[in-house]
C-alpha positions as CSV (number, residue, x, y, z in Angstrom):
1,X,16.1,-5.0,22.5
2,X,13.3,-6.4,23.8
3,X,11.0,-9.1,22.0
4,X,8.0,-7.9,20.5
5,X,4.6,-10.0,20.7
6,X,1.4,-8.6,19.7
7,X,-1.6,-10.6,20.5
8,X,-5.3,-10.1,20.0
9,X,-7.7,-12.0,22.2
10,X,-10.0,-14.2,20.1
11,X,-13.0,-13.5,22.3
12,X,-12.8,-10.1,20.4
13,X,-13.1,-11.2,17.1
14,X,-15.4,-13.5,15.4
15,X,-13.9,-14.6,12.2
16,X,-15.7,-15.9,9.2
17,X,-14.4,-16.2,5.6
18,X,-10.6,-16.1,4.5
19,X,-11.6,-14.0,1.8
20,X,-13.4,-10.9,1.3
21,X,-14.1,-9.0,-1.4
22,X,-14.7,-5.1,-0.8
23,X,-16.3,-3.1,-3.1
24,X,-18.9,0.3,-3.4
25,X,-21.9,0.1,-3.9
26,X,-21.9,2.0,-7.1
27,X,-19.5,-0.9,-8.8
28,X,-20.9,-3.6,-7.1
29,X,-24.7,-2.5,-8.9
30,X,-22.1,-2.0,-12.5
31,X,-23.6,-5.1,-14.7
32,X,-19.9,-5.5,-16.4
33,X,-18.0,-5.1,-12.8
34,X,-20.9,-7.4,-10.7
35,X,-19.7,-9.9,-13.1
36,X,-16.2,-9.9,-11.7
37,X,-17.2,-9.9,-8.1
38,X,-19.3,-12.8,-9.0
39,X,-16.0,-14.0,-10.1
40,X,-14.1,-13.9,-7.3
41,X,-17.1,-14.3,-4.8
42,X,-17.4,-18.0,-6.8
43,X,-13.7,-18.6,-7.1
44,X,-12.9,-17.9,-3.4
45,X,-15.7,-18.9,-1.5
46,X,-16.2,-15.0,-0.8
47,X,-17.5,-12.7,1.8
48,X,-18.8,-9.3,0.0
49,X,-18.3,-6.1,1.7
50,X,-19.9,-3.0,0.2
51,X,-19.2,0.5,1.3
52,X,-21.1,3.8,-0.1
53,X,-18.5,6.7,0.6
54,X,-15.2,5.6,1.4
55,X,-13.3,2.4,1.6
56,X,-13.0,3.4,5.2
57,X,-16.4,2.3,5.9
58,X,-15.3,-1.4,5.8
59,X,-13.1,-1.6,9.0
60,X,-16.1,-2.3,11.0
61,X,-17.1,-5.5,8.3
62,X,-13.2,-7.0,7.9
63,X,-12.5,-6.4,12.0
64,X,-15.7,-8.9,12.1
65,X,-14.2,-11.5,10.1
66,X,-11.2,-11.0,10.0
67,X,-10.2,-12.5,6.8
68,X,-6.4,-13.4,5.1
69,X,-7.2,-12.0,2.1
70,X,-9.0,-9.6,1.0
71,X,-10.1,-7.7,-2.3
72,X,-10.6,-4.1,-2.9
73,X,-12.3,-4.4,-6.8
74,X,-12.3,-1.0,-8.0
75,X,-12.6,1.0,-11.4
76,X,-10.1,2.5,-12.8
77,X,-11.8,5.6,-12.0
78,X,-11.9,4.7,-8.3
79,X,-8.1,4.0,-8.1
80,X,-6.7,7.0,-7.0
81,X,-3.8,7.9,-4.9
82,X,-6.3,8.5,-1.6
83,X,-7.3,5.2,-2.4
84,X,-4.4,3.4,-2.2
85,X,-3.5,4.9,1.1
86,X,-6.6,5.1,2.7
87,X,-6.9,0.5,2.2
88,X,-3.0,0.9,3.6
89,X,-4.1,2.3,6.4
90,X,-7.4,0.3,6.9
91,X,-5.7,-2.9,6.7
92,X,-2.9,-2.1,9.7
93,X,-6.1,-1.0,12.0
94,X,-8.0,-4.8,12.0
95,X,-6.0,-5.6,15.3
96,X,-3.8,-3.4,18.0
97,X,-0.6,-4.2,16.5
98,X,1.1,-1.9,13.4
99,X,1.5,-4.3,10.7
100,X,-0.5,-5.2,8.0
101,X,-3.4,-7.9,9.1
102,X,-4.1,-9.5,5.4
103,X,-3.2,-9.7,2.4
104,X,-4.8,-7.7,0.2
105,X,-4.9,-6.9,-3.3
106,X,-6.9,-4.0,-6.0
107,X,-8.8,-6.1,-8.8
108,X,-8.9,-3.3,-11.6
109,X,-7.8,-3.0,-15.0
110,X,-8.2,-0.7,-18.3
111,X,-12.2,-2.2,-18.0
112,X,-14.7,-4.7,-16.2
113,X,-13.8,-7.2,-19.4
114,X,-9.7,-6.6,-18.4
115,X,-10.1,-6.8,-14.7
116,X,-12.8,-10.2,-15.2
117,X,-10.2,-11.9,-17.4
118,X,-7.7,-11.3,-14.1
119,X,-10.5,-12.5,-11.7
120,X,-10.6,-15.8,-13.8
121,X,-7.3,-16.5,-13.7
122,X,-6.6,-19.4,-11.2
123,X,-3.4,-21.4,-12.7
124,X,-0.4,-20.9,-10.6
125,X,2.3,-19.1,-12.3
126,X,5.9,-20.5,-12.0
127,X,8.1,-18.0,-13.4
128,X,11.0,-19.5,-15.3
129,X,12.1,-16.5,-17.8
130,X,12.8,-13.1,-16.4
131,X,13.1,-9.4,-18.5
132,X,14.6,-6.7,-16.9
133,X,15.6,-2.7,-18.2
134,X,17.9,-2.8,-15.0
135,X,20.0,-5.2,-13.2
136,X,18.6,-7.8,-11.8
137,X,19.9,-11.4,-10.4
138,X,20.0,-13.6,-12.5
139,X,21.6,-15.9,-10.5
140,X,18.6,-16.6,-8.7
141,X,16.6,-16.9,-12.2
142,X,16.1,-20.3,-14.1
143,X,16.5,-18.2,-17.4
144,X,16.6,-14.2,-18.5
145,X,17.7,-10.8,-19.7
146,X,18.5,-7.4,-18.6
147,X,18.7,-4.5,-20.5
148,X,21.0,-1.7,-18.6
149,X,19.1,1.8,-18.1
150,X,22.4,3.2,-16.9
151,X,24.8,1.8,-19.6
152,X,24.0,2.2,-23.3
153,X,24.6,-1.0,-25.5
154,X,25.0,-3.5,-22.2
155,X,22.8,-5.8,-21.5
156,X,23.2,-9.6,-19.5
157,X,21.5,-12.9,-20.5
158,X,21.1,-16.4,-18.6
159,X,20.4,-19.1,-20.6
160,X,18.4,-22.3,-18.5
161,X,21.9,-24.2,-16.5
162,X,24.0,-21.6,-18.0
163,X,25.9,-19.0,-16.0
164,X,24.9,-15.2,-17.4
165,X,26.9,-13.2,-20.2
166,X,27.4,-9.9,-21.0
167,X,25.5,-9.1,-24.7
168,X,26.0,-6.3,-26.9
169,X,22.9,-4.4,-27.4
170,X,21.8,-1.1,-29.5
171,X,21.4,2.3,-27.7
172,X,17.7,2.3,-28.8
173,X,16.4,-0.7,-27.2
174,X,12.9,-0.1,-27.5
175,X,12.3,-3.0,-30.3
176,X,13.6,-5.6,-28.6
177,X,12.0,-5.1,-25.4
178,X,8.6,-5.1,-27.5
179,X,10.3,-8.5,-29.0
180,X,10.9,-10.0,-25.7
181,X,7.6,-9.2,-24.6
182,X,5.7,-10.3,-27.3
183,X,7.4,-13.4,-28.5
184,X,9.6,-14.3,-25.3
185,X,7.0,-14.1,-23.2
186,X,8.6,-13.3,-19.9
187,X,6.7,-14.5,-17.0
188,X,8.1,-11.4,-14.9
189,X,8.9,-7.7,-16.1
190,X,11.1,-5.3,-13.8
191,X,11.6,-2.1,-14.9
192,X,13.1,1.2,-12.8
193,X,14.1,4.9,-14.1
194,X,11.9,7.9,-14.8
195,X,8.3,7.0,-15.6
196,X,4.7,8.9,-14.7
197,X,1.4,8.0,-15.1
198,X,1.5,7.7,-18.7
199,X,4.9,6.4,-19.8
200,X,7.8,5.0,-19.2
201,X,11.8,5.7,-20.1
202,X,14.0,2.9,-21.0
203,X,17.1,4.8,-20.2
204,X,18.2,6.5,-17.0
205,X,21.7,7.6,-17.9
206,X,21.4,8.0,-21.6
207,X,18.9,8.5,-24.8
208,X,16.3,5.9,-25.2
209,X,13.1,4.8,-26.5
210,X,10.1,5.3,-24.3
211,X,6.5,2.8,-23.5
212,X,3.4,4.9,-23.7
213,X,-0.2,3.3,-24.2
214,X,-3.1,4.0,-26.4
215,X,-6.4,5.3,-25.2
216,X,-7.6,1.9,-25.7
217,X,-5.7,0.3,-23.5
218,X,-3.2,-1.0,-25.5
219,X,0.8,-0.6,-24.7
220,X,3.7,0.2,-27.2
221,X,6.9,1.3,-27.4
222,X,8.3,5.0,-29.3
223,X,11.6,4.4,-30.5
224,X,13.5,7.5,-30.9
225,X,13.0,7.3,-34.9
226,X,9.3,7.9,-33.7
227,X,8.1,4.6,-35.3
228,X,5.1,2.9,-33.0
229,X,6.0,-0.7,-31.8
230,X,2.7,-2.1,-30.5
231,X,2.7,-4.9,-27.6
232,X,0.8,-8.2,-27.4
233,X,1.7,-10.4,-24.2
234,X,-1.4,-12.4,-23.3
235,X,0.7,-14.6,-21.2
236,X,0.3,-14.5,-17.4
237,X,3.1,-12.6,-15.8
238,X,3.9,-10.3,-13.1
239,X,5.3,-6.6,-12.9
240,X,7.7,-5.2,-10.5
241,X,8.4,-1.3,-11.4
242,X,10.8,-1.5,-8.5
243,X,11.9,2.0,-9.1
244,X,9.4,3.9,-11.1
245,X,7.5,6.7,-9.9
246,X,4.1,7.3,-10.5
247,X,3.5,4.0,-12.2
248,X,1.4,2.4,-9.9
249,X,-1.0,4.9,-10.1
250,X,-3.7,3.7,-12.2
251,X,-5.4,7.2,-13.3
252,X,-8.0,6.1,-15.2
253,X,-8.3,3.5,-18.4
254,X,-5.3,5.6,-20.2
255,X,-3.1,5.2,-17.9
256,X,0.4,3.1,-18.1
257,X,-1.1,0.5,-15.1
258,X,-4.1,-0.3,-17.1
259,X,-2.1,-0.5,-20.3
260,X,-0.1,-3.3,-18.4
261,X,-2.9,-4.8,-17.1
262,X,-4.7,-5.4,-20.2
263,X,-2.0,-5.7,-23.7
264,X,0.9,-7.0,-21.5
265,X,-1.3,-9.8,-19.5
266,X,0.3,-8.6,-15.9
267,X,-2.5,-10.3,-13.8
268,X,-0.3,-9.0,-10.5
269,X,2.0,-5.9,-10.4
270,X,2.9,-3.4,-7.8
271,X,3.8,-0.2,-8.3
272,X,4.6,3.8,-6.7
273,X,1.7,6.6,-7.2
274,X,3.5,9.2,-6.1
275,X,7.0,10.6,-7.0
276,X,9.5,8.0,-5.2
277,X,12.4,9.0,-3.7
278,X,13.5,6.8,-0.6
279,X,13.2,3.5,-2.5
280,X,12.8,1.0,0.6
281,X,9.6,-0.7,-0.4
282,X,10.3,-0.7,-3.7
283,X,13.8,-2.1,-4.3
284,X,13.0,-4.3,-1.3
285,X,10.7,-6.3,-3.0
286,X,13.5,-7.9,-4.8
287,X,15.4,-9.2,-2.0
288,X,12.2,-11.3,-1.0
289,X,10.9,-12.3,-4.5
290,X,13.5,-12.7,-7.0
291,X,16.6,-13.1,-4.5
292,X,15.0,-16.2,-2.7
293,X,13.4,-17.4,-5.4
294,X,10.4,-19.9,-4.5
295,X,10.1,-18.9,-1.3
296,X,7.5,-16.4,-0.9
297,X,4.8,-16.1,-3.3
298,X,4.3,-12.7,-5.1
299,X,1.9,-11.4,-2.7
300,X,3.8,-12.8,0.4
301,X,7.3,-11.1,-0.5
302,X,5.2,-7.5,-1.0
303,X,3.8,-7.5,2.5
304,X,7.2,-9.5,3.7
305,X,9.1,-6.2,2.6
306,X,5.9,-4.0,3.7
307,X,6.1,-5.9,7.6
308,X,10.7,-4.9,7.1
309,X,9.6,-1.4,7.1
310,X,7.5,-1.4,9.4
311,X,9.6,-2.8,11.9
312,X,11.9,-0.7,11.0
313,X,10.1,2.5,11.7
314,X,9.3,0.7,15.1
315,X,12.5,-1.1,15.8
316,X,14.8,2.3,14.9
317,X,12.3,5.3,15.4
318,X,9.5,3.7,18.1
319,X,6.5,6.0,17.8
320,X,6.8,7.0,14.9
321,X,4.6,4.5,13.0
322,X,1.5,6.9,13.8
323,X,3.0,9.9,12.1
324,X,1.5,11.2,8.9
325,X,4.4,11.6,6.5
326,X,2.8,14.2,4.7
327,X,1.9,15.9,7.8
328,X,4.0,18.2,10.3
329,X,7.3,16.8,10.8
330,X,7.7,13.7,12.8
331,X,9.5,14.1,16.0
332,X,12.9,11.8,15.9
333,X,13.3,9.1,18.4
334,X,15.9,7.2,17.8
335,X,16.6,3.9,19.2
336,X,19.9,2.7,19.2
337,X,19.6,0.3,17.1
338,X,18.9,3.5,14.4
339,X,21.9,5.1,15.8
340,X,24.1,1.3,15.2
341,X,22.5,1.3,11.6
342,X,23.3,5.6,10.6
343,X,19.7,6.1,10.0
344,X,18.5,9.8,11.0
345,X,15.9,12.1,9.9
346,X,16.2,11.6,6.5
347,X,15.4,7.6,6.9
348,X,12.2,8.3,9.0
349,X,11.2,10.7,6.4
350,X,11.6,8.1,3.8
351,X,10.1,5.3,5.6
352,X,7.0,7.3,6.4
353,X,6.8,8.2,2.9
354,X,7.1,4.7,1.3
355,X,4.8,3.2,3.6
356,X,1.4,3.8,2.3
357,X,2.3,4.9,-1.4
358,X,3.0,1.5,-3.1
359,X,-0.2,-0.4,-4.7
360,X,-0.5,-3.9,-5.4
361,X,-2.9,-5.2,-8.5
362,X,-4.3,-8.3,-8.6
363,X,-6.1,-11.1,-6.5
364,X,-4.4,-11.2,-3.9
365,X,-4.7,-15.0,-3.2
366,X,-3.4,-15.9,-6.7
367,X,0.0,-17.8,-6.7
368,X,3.1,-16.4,-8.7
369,X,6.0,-17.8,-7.6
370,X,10.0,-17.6,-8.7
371,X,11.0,-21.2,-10.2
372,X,13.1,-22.7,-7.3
373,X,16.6,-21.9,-7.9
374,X,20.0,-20.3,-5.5
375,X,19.4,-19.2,-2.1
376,X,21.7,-18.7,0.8
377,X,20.0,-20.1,3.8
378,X,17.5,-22.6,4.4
379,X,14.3,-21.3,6.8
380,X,12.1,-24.0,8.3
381,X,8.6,-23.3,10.3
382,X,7.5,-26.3,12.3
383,X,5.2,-27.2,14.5
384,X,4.7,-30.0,16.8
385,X,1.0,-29.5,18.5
386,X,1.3,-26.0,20.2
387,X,5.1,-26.0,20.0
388,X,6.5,-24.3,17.1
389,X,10.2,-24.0,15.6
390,X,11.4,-21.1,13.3
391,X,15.3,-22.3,12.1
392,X,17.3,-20.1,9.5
393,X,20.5,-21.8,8.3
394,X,23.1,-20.5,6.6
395,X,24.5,-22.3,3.4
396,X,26.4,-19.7,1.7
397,X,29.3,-19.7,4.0
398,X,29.8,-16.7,6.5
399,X,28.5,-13.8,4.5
400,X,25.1,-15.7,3.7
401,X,23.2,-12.4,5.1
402,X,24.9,-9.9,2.9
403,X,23.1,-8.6,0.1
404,X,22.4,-10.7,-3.2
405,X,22.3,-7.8,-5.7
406,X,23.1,-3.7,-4.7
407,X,21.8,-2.6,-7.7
408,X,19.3,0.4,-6.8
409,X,19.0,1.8,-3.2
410,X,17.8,0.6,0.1
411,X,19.1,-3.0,-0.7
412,X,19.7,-6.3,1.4
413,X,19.6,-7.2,4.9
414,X,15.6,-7.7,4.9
415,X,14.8,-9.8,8.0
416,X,13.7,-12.9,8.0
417,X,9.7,-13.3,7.6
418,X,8.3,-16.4,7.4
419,X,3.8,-16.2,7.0
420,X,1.7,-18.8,9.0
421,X,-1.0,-21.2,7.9
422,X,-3.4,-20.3,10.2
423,X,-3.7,-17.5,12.5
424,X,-2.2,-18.0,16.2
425,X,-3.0,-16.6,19.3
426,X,-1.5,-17.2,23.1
427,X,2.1,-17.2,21.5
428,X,4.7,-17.4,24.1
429,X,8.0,-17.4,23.1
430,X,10.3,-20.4,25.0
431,X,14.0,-19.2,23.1
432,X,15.6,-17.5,21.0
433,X,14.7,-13.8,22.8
434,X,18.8,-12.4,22.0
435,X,17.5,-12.1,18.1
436,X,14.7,-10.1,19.2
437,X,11.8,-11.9,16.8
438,X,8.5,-10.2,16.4
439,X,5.5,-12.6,16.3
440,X,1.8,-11.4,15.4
441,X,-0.6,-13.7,15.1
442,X,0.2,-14.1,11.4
443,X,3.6,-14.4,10.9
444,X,7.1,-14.4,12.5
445,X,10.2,-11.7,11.6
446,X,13.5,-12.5,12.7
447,X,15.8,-9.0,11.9
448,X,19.0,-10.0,9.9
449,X,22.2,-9.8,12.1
450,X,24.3,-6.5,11.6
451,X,26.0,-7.0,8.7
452,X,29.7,-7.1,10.7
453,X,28.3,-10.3,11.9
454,X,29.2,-13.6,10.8
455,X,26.2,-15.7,9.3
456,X,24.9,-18.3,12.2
457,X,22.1,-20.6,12.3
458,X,19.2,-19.0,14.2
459,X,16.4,-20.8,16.1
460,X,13.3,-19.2,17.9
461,X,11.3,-21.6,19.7
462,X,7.9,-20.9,20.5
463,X,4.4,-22.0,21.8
464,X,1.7,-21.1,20.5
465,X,-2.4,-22.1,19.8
466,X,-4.4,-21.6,16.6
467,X,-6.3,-19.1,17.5
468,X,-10.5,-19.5,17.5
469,X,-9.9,-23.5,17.9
């Protein structure tokens, strides 16, 4: 296939800011919510972008300036599913190519006081214990536990330089995820199985306790004796409800998101507002985050796994990034590369689907990151003056591309993404073409090797120019 370069002329753009902040005019005039753009606007050095309508009306504003983050601070009255999709698709539209051109993030919470206590918080996070109600690896983690939604009574815990164990564990867990939460203070939750906007099932497979929250924001947990178990995690941590549906739709102060956001002290989470089904950009954010752990920031290994499916829909089903998933049905092109892989209608459906239905909560410039720990290839980004080297090397022996964990669907064989410092321009690439890299002006994707293949060292080579310099 052929190598993909997309490349926007600088002498189109004028770029100002790294970081915007985009907000409506009603907020922004909201005495409690001008406080937290203040926030951020001081924090970050901040461009403010106001719209009166619709979120659309900012395209014209971030296409101007072009920044690498940006902001969306919302209500939790304003963060509704058409919300969500409507900044998805705003933020692939700031240059010609079909991948996301920022990194963005919605600042909300249960209220202004929640979402300005999130806006404040500027302390890198290093996340060294993990909690989990389905399998996760804890391989990669420097300590953790997981309690199995599919399995009553299992459960696995890694101890810090201690390889994991099996633990015995009741059917009704819904205490002792309260206990973990409250006084193990997990730096990370992941949680999967049925959920909606306003709770959240412990068990797939089997009978279990359940997390509502309270109309005042606060989360707790119904065991199935009915007794209340309230939960009180200030501590800085993220969320990853990998495989929920629903969750990440933050319908108003009541709702499970904001419940997180303000009694669980989740300052960055992710999440599905709609019913999920296909899984790809959820599951997939634990191959980047967890699975490689220290490489990618929080933010970075969401819109890592957002660019996979992307180029995915191009790489496999070309055209078909402009189709409306929840419009007529898309007309099937596949490539064959789709026809290598066994991906047919059913896998464009899905990608279409997953692609604009996943939030991300937060600041969006905030740094979470894994505590550095087991990986199975070394990536390197250099650059020598306009000459740049991308270099992936094995160390895991000949199946370091296969999957870390299966658990879940739509798992492993993520390409390879690694983010730039600075935006490039002129970007030429010298070798490497056989692995058919893709390089915006942002970032460089390298698709993993079919998984027959044995693990090689890769090197693209490329030359390239910061772009405005």
């Amino acid at each position: 296939m052929k190598s993909l370069l997309f490349l926007i002329l600088s002498a189109h753009l004028v770029f100002g800011a790294d970081y915007a902040i985009v907000v409506s005019h009603k907020t922004a005039k909201e005495k409690n919510w001008a406080k937290v753009v203040a926030a951020l606007q001081e924090k970050h050095s901040a461009r403010i972008i106001q719209y009166k309508h619709s979120v659309k009306e900012a395209l014209p504003s971030l296409k101007k300036s072009f920044p690498r983050y940006a902001c969306f601070v919302a209500t939790p009255s304003e963060t509704t599913k058409g919300f969500v999709r409507a900044i998805h698709v705003l933020t692939r539209q700031l240059d010609e190519d079909p991948y996301t051109d920022l990194f963005w993030g919605i600042l909300s919470g249960h209220d202004a006081d929640n979402a300005l206590a999130i806006a404040k918080t500027e302390k890198p996070l290093v996340i060294r214990n993990s909690l989990a109600c389905t399998e996760i690896a804890l391989d990669r983690c420097e300590r953790g536990k997981w309690f199995c939604e599919l399995r009553k009574g299992h459960g696995v815990e890694k101890k810090a330089l201690e390889k994991a164990k099996s633990i015995q564990l009741p059917q009704d867990t819904t205490s002792l995820f309260v206990k973990e939460l409250n006084d193990g203070k997990p730096d990370l939750f992941v949680t999967s199985g049925h959920a909606t906007e306003n709770d959240l099932q412990l068990g797939y497979r089997y009978k279990n306790g359940i997390f509502r929250s309270k109309n005042e924001g606060t989360l707790y947990g119904l065991d199935l004796s009915g007794k209340h178990h309230s939960v009180s995690s200030p501590n800085p941590k993220i969320y990853m409800p990998i495989g929920n549906c629903l969750i990440g739709h933050l319908q108003g102060p009541k709702s499970m998101a904001a419940a997180f956001l303000k009694s669980a002290g989740v300052r960055q989470m992710m999440g599905y507002v709609e019913v999920t089904w296909y899984g790809y950009m959820g599951w997939g954010c634990l191959d980047y985050f967890i699975e490689q752990p220290g490489r990618y920031s929080f933010t970075e290994a969401f819109f890592a796994n957002h660019h996979a499916l992307i180029h995915r829909l191009e790489s496999c089903f070309p055209g078909s990034n402009g189709a409306n998933a929840g419009g007529a049905k898309p007309t099937i092109r596949q490539s064959p590369l789709a026809l290598q892989l066994g991906l047919g209608k059913q896998d464009l459906r899905g990608l279409l689907f997953d692609r604009d239905i996943v939030a991300f909560y937060g600041d969006p410039a905030w740094q979470a990151k894994m505590a550095n720990g087991k990986r199975n290839w070394d990536q390197t980004l250099s650059a020598k003056g306009n000459e740049y080297s991308f270099v992936i090397k094995p160390t895991a022996g000949p199946g370091s591309f296969m999957p870390v964990n299966k658990n879940g669907v739509q798992r492993g064989h993520r390409p390879f993404v690694a983010f730039f410092d600075q935006r490039l321009e002129d970007i030429r690439i010298v070798s490497g073409l056989e692995h058919d890299p893709v390089i915006t002006d942002n970032f460089i994707l390298v698709p993993n090797p079919p998984k027959r293949k044995t693990a090689k060292e890769i090197k693209i080579a490329f030359e390239a120019k910061l772009r405005g310099v």
